[in-house]
C-alpha positions as CSV (number, residue, x, y, z in Angstrom):
1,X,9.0,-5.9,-13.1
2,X,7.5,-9.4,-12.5
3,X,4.0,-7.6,-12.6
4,X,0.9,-10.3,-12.1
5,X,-1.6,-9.7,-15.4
6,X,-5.3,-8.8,-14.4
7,X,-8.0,-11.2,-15.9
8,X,-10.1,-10.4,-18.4
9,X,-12.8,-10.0,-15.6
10,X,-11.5,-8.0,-13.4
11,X,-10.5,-5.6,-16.1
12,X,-13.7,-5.5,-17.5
13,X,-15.2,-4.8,-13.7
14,X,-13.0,-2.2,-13.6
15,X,-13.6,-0.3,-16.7
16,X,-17.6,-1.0,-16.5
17,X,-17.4,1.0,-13.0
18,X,-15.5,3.6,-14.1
19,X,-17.8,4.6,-16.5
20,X,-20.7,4.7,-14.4
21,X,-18.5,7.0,-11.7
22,X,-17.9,4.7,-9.1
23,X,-14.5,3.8,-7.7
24,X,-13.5,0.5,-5.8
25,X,-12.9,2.8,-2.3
26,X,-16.2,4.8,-2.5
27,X,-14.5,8.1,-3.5
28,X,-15.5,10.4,-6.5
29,X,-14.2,11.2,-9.5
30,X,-11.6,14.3,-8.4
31,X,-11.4,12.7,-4.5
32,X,-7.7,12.1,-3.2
33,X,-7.1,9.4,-0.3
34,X,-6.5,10.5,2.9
35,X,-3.4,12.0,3.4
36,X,-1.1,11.4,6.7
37,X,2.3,13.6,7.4
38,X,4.5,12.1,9.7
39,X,8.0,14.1,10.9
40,X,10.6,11.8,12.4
41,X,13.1,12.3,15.4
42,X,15.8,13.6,13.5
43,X,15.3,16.5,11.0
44,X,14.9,15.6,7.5
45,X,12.6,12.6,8.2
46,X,9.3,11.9,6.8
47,X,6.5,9.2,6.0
48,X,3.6,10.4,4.1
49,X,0.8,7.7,3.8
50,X,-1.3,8.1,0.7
51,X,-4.3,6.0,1.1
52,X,-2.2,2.5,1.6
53,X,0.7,4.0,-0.2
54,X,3.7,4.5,2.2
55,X,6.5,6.5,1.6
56,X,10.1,7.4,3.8
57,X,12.1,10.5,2.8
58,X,15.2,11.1,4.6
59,X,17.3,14.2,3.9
60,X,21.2,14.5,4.4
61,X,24.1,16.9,3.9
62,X,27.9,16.8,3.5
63,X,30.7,18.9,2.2
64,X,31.6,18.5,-1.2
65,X,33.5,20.0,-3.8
66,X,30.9,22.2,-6.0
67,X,30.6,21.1,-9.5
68,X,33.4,23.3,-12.8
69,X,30.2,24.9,-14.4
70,X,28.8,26.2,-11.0
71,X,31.5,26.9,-8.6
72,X,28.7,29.0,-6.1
73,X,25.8,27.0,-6.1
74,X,24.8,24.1,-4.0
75,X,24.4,20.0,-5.4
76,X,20.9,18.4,-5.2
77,X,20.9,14.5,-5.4
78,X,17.6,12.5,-5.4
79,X,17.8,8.6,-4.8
80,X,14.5,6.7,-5.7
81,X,14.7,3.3,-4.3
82,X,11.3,0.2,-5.1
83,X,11.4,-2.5,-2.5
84,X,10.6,-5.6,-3.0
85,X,9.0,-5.0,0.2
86,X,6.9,-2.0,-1.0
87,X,5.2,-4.3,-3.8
88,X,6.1,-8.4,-5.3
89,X,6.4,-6.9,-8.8
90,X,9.4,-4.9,-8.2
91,X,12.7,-6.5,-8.3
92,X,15.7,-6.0,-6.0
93,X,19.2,-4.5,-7.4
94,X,17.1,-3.8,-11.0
95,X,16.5,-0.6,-12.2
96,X,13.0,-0.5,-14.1
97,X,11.3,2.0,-16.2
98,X,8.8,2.6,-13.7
99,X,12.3,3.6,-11.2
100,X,13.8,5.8,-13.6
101,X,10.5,7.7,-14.6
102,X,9.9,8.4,-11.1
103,X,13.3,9.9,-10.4
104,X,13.1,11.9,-13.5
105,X,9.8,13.0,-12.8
106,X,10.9,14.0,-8.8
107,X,14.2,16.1,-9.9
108,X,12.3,17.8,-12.6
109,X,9.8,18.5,-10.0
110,X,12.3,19.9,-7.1
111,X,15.5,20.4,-8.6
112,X,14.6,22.0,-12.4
113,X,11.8,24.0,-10.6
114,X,14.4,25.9,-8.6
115,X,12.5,25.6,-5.5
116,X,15.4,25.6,-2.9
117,X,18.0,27.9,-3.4
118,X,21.3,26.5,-4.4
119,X,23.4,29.4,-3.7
120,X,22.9,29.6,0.1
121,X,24.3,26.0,0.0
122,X,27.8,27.5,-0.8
123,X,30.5,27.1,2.1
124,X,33.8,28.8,0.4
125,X,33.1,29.3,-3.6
126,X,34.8,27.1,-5.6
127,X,36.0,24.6,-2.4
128,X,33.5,24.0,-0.6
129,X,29.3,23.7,-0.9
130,X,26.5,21.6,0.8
131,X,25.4,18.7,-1.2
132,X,21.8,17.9,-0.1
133,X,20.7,14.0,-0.8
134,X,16.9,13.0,-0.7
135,X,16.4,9.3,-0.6
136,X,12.8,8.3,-0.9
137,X,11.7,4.7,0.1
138,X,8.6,3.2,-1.0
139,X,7.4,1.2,1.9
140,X,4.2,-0.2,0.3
141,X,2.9,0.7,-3.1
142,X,-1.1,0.9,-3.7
143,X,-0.7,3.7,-6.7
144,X,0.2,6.7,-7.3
145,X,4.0,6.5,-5.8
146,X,4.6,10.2,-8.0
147,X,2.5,12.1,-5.6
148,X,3.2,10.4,-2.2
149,X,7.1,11.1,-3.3
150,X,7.0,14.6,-3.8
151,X,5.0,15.3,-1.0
152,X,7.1,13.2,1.3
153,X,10.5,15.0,-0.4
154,X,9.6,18.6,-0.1
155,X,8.0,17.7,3.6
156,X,11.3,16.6,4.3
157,X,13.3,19.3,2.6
158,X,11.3,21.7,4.7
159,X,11.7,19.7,8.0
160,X,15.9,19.5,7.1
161,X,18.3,21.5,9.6
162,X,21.7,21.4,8.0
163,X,24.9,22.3,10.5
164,X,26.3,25.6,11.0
165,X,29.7,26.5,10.1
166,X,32.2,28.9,10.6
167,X,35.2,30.2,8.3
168,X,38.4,31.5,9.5
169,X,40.7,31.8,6.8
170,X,40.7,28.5,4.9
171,X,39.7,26.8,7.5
172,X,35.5,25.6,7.9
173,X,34.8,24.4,11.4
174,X,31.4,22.6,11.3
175,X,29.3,22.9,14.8
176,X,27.0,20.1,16.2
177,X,23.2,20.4,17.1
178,X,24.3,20.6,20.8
179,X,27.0,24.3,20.0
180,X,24.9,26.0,17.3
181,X,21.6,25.4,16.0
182,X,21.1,24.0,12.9
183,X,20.2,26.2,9.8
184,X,17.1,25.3,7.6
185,X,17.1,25.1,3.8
186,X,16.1,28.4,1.9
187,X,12.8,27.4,0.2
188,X,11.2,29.8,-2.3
189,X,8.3,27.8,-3.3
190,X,6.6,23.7,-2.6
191,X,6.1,22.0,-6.1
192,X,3.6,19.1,-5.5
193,X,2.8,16.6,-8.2
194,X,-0.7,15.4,-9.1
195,X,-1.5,12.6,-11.2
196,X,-4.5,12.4,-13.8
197,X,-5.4,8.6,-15.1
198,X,-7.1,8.8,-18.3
199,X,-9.7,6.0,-19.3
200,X,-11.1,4.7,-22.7
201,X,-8.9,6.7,-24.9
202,X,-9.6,9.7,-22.5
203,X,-13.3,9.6,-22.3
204,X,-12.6,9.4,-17.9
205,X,-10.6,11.3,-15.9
206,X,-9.4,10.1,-12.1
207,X,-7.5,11.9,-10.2
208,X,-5.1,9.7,-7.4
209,X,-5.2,6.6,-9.0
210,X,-4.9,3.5,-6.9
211,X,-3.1,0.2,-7.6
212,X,-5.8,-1.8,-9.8
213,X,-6.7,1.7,-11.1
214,X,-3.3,2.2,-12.8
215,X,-3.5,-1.4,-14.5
216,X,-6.2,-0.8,-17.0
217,X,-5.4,3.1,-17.5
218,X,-4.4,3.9,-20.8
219,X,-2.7,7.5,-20.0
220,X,-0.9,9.3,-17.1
221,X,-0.5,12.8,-16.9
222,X,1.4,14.3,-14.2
223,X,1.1,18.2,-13.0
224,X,3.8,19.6,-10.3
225,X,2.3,22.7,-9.4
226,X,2.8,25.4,-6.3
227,X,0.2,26.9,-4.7
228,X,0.6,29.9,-6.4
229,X,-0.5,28.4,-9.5
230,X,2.7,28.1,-11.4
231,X,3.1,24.5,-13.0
232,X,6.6,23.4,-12.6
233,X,6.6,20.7,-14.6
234,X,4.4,18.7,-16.7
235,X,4.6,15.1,-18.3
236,X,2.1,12.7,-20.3
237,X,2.6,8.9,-20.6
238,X,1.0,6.4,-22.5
239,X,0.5,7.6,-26.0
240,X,-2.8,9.2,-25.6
241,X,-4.0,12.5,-27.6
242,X,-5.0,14.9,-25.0
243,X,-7.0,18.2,-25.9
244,X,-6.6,21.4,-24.6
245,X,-9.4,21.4,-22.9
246,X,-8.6,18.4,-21.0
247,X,-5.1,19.9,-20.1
248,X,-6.6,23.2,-18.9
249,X,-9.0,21.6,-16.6
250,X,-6.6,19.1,-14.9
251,X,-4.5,21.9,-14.4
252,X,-7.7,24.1,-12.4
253,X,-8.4,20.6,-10.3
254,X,-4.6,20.1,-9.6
255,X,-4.3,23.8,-8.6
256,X,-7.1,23.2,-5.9
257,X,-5.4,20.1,-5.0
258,X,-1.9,21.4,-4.2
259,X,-3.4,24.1,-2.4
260,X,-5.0,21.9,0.2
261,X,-2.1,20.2,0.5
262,X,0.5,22.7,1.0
263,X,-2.0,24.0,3.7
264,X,-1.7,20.1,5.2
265,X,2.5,20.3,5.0
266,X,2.5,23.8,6.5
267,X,0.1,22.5,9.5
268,X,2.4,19.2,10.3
269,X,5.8,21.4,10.2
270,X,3.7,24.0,12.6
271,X,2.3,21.4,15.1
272,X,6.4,19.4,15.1
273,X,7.8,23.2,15.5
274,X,5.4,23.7,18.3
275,X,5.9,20.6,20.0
276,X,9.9,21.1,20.1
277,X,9.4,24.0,21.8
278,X,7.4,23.3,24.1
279,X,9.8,20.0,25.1
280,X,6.7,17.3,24.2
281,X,7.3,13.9,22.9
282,X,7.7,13.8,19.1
283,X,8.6,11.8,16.2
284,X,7.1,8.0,14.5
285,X,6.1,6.6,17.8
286,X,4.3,9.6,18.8
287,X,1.9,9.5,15.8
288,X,1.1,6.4,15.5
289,X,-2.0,4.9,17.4
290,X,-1.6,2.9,20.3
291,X,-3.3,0.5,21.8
292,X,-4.9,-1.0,18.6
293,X,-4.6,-4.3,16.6
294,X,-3.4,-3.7,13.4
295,X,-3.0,-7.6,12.5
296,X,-6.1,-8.1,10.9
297,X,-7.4,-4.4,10.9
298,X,-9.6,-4.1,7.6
299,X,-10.9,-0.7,6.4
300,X,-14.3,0.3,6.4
301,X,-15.8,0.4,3.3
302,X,-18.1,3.2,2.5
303,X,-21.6,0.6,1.8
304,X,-25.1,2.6,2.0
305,X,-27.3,1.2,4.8
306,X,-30.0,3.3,5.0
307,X,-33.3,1.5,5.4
308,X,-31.5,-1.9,5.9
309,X,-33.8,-2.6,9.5
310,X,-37.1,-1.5,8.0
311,X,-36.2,-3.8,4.8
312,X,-35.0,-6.9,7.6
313,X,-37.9,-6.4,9.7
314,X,-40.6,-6.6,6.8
315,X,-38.9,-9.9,5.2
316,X,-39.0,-11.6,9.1
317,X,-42.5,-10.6,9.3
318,X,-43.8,-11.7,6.0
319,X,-42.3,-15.4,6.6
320,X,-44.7,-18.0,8.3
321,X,-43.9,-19.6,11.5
322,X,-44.4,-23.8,10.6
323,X,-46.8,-25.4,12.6
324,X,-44.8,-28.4,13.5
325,X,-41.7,-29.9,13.2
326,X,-41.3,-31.8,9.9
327,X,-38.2,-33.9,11.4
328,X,-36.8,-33.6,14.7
329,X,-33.2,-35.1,15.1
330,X,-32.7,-39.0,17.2
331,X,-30.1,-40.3,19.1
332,X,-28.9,-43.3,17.7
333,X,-25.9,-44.6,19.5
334,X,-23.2,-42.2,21.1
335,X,-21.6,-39.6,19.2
336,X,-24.4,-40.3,16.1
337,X,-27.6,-38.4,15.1
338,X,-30.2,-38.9,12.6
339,X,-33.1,-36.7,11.5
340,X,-36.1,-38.6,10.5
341,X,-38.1,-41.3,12.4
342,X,-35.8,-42.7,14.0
343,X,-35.6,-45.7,11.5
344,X,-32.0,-47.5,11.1
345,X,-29.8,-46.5,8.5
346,X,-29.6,-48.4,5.6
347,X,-28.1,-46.4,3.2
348,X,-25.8,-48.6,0.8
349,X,-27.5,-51.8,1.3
350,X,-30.3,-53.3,-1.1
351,X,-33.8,-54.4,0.2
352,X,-33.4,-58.0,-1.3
353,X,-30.0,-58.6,0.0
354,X,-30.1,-60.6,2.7
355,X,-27.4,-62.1,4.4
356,X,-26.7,-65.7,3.6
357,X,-26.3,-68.5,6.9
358,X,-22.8,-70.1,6.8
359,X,-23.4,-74.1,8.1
360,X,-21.7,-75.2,10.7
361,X,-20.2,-78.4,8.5
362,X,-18.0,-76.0,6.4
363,X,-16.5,-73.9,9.1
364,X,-12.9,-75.0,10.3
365,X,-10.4,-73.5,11.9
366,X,-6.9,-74.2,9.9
367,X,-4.3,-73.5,12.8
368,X,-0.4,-73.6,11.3
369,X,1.8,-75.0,14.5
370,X,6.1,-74.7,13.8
371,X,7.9,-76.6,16.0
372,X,11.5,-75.7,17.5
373,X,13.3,-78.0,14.4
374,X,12.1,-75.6,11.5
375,X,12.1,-78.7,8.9
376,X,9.0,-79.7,11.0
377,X,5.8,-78.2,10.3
378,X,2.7,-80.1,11.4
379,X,-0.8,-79.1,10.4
380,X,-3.5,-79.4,11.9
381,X,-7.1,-79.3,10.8
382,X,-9.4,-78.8,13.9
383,X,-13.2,-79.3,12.9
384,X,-15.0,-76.5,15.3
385,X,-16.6,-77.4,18.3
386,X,-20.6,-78.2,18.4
């Protein structure tokens, strides 16, 4: 990753904030960015904003042979893919450390948890299974790409239809959206990660650390959790020594965390449900605002301005009003202003300088005359005229 160091400065700014519990975007201490849940046209779509942290999840299915050691069970395949679009510090065709942690960290998080069952992907047992691939798509990275990928991956597995089939003999028939409806994926349980950023040896705690945040952290752990309060998987980075105490109460906030959002995902599958039913319009266009300028859109920033006119209002009143002008601008020539008396310019020039007058005696015009034959030339010294 070409990653662009922070200055000494900025780092310090950073770390001298955090310890006085103040963040850069006016949240507190255990606050998440907003969260957005957007279901595409086709099933198995998502984008999950995360603060300014975009994410595209796109579920797909095909029949594959099943794997020796499970003959019954279904394939799960997760792709992880960093844009140089998504960020200037990630490099295309390169896998980095930060890519191959994530895609650990996302198929211990769906895949080892067993949150989708396997077997109902089976066609014909030992032929034929489902393989289900999740390809997740950073489209801009602002921190915390762990959470904004689960979310967006089991929000997609959720949203995915896969075909129906039919078996008669050895033979599979597979049936379009328009014959048969499509079947969804057999879900026991949403794992959803949260990330804890660890400050000063692990004196501070945030939870959904942003961009600038992660730079000067000195540990990471990450808790995938359901909402039934079952940790899935667990990971710490960094080299830090965490206590038991610390671990126990990151798991208590994260539980209160993955509650609110499952509750989110289950509200956005309900409402796109809904709205397919009911024939509406649906998908990325839908939810996104119209009629807005997003060019040079800036987000508010959460600045206290409570007695601001009172304070404005006594400074105005406590200044004197000048009797009279002190200068008042003249209009020298066209185009040109002065402030003062109105007294030429003579900035540049001494007061003792004074042009010197030429006499008429030494002034002569030397005029150079070439005739047609250029081995002529003719000079002539012309004394001026009185």
């Amino acid at each position: 990753m070409r990653d662009t160091p922070l200055s000494n400065c900025e780092r310090r700014f950073l770390l001298k904030a955090i310890e006085e519990k103040k963040r850069l975007d006016g949240r507190q201490t255990y606050d998440y960015r907003n969260i957005k849940i957007s279901l595409g046209t086709d099933y198995g779509c998502c984008i999950v904003e995360l603060g300014r942290t975009r994410v595209l999840c796109q579920v797909s299915c095909e029949l594959v042979p099943p794997k020796d050691s499970r003959p019954t069970e279904g394939i799960m395949f997760f792709n992880l893919e960093l844009s140089p679009m998504a960020s200037p510090a990630f490099e295309p065709n390169r896998q980095s450390e930060l890519l191959v942690m994530l895609n650990r960290q996302l198929e211990r998080c769906l895949r080892n948890s067993k949150c989708i069952d396997t077997e109902s992907l089976c066609v014909v047992s030992g032929e034929k299974v489902w393989q289900i691939r999740v390809d997740v798509h950073v489209l801009n990275h602002d921190g915390n790409l762990m959470d904004a990928a689960s979310i967006a991956a089991i929000s997609a597995l959720s949203h995915f239809r896969r075909p129906d089939v039919a078996i008669q003999g050895r033979d599979i028939t597979v049936f379009s959206p328009e014959e048969r409806d499509p079947i969804p994926l057999s879900i026991y349980h949403m794992p959803i990660c949260v990330s804890f950023a660890f400050f000063l040896q692990g004196s501070y705690l945030l939870v959904d650390p942003c961009e600038r945040e992660e730079r000067v952290k000195d540990g990471l752990l990450v808790i995938a959790m359901n909402k039934h309060r079952e940790i899935c998987s667990i990971q710490s980075s960094g080299g830090i020594m965490l206590l038991k105490d610390q671990v126990l109460r990151c798991s208590k906030i994260a539980s209160v965390k993955v509650s609110e959002i499952t509750e989110l995902i289950n509200k956005a599958l309900e409402n796109d449900r809904k709205i397919r039913k009911e024939g509406g319009k649906f998908g990325f266009a839908e939810s996104m605002p119209k009629e807005r300028i997003t060019t040079l859109k800036r987000d508010e920033a959460p600045v206290e301005m409570t007695g601001v006119k009172e304070t404005a209002n006594e400074i105005v009143n406590r200044t004197e009003t000048p009797t009279e002008a002190v200068s008042s601008p003249v209009l020298v020539a066209m185009g040109t202003a002065q402030v003062g008396e109105g007294i030429v310019n003579s900035w540049g020039l001494d007061e003792d300088e004074e042009d010197e007058p030429q006499t008429e005696d030494t002034k002569t015009d030397e005029v150079l005359v070439i005739s047609d034959s250029e081995e002529e030339e003719v000079v002539i010294l012309n004394e001026e005229a009185q």
